[in-house]
C-alpha positions in Angstrom: 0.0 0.0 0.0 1.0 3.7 -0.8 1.8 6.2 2.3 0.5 9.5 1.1 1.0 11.1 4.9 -0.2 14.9 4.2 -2.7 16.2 2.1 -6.2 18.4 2.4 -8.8 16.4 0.6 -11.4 18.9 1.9 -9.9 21.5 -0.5 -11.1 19.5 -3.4 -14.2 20.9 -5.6 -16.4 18.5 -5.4 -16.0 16.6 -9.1 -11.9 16.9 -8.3 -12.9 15.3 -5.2 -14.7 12.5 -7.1 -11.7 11.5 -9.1 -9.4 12.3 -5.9 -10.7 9.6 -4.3 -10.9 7.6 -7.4 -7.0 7.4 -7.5 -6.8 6.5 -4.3 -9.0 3.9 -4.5 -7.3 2.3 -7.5 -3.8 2.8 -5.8 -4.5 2.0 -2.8 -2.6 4.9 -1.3 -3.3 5.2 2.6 -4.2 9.1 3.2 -3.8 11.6 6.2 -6.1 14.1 5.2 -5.3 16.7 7.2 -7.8 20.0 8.0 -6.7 23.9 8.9 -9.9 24.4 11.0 -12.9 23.3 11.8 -15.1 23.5 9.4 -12.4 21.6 7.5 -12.0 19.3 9.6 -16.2 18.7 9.3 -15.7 18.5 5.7 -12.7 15.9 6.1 -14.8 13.4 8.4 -17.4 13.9 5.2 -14.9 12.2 3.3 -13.2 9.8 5.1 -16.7 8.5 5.3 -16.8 7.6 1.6 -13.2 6.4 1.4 -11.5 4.1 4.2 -8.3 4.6 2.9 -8.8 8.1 4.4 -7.7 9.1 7.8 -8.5 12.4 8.7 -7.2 14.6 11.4 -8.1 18.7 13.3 -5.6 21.3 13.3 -5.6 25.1 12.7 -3.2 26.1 10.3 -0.7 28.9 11.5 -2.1 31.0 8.7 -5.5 31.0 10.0 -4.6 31.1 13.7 -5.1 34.6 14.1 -9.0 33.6 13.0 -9.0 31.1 15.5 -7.3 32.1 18.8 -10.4 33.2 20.7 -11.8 29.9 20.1 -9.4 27.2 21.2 -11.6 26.1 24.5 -13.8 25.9 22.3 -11.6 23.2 19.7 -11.6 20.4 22.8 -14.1 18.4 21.8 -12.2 18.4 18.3 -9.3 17.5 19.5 -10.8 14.3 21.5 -12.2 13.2 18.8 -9.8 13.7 16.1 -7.2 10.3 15.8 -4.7 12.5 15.4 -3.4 16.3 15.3 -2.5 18.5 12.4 -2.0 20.4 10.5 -0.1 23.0 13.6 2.6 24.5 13.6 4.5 27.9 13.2 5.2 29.9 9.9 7.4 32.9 9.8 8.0 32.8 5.7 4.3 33.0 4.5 1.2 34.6 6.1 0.8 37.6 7.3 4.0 38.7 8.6 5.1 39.3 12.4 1.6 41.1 13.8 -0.1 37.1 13.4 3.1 35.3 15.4 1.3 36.0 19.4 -1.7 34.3 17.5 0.3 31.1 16.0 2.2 30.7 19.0 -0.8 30.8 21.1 -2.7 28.1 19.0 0.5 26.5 18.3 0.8 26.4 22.2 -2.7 24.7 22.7 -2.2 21.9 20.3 0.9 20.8 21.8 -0.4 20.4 25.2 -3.7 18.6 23.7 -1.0 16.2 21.7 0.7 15.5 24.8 -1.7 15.3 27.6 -3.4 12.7 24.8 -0.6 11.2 23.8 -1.3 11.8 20.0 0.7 12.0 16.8 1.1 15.8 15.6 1.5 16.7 11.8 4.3 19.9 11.7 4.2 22.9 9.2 7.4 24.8 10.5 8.3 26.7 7.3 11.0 29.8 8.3 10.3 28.8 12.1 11.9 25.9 12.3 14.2 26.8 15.8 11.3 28.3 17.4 9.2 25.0 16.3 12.0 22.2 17.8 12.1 24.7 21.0 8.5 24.2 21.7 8.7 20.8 20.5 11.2 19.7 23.4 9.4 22.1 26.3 6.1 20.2 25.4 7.9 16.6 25.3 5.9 15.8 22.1 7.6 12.6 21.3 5.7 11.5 17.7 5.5 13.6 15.0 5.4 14.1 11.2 7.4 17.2 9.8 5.2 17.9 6.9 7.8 19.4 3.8 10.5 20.4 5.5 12.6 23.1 3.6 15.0 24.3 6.2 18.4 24.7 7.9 20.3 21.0 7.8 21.5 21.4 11.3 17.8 21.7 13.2 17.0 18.8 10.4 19.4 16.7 12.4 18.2 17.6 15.4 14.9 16.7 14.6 16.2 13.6 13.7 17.9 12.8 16.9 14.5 13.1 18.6 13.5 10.3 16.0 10.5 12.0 14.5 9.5 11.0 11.0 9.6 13.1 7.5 7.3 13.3 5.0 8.8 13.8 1.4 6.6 15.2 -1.2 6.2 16.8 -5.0 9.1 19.1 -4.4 11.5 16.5 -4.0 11.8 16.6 -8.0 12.9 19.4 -8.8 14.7 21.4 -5.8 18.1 20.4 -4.6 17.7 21.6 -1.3 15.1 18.8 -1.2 17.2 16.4 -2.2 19.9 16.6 0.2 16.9 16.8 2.5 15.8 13.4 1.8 19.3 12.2 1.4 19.9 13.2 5.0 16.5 12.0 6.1 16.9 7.8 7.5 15.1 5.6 5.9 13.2 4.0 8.9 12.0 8.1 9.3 10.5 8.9 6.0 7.6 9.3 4.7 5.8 10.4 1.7 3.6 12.8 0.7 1.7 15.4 -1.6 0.0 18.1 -0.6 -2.8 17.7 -2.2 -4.7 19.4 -3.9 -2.5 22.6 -3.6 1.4 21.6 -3.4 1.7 20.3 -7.2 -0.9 23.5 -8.0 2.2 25.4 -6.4 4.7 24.2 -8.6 3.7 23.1 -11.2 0.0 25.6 -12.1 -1.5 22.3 -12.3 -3.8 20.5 -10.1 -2.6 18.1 -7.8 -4.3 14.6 -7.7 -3.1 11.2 -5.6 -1.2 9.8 -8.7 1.0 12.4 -8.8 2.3 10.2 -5.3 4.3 7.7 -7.6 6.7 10.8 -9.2 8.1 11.6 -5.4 8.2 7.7 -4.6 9.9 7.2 -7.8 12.9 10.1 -7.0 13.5 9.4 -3.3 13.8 5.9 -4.2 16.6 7.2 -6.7 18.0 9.6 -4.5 18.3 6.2 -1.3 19.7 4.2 -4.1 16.5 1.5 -3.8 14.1 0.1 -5.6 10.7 1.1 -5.5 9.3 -1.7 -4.4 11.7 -1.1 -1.0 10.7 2.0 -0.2 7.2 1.3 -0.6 7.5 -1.2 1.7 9.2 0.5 4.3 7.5 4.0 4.3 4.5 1.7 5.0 6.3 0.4 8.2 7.5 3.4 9.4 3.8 4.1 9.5 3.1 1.6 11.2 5.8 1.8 13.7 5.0 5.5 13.9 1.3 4.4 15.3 2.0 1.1 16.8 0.1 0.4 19.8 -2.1 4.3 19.4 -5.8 3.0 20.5 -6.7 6.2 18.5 -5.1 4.9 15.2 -5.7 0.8 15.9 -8.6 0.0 13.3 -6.6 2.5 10.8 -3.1 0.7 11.4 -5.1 -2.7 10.9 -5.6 -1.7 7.7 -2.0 -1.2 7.1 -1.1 -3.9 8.9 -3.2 -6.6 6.8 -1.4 -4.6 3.5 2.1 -5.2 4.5 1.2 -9.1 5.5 0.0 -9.6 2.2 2.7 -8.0 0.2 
């Protein structure tokens, strides 16, 4: 089975959606959908519904956290429910400049406590922020995470790596070199793969992003680790696996996996 480990299905129009789902379906890729509120995080249990290939999880993007700070008590019953966290994080690159960083923090703040008073996996955006992110990482002892395209420094990448959290690789990887040495550095039993989708191919390439697009970034990190497809296949579904062994909020999910990799 294919590890597609960060996309937004919810930003689909609806007939993109349709055929979204169709890929995955006929690929079998195993999807972490994951929302930047709530009412995307609604729309995300919608579809997960339809699809059980789908996993979908809350969060409130840093760029709308400035939206959603004077809600957050408000987010707990979200986060209970929700399998996993994400999309959180900080973003000091995009958005709206310095005047939304109290807000990110704040939310950022909130999540982090929720993922580790629950115990839960967290999914990272930490573009430009990434020191202030692995701080806040270690003050909140958040011990599983998934670094969603990470783009920065190769000294915090190792020290995210040290605290053995996992990677996810995605559309990028093909074409920026700063990617690559990313996923060259990246260990195998850490990395994961991903797309974006709908909007991270949109961003590079002006065309829409869709689940097979999954197969270009397996086929170059597989290139880049000097394996074979098949391999790395195989053992970003493990990592998976291993990343949510033994999570009663993940357990019918990971079966799913689980019964995939047996029979492969």
């Amino acid at each position: 089975m294919l590890i597609d480990a960060h996309t937004h299905l919810d930003l689909y129009k609806d007939e993109d959606l349709a055929n979204a789902l169709k890929e995955i379906s006929e690929f079998q890729i195993f999807t972490l959908s994951n929302s930047i509120g709530p009412s995307s995080y609604y729309r995300n249990l919608e579809i997960s519904q339809q699809c059980d290939l789908v996993l979908p999880s809350f969060g409130v993007h840093p760029w709308w956290a400035a939206e959603h700070v004077a809600q957050l008590e408000e987010f707990t019953p979200l986060i209970e429910q929700s399998p996993m966290i994400g999309e959180i994080g900080l973003d000091y690159h995009w958005g709206e400049g310095k005047a939304t960083y109290p807000a990110q923090h704040q939310v950022f703040e909130f999540f982090l406590a929720a993922a580790r008073n629950q115990n839960k996996i967290v999914s990272l955006h930490t573009k430009g922020a990434e020191v202030e992110v692995l701080k806040l990482l270690d003050q909140y002892h958040i011990q599983r995470a998934i670094v969603h395209w990470y783009s920065g420094p190769l000294d915090i990448l190792d020290e995210l790596v040290d605290r053995e959290f996992y990677f996810t690789i995605g559309v990028e990887v093909t074409r920026s070199e700063h990617i690559q040495d990313i996923t060259r550095k990246i260990p195998l039993r850490q990395l994961l793969t991903e797309t974006d989708n709908p909007d991270g191919f949109e961003w590079l390439t002006g065309a829409l992003g869709m689940p097979r697009h999954l197969k270009d970034v397996i086929n170059k990190v597989a290139q880049l680790k000097h394996i074979e497809t098949e391999e790395l296949v195989r053992t970003v579904q493990e990592n998976l696996i291993h990343l949510a062994q033994d999570d009663p909020w993940l357990e019918a999910k990971v079966g799913l996996l689980q019964q995939a990799s047996n029979s492969s």
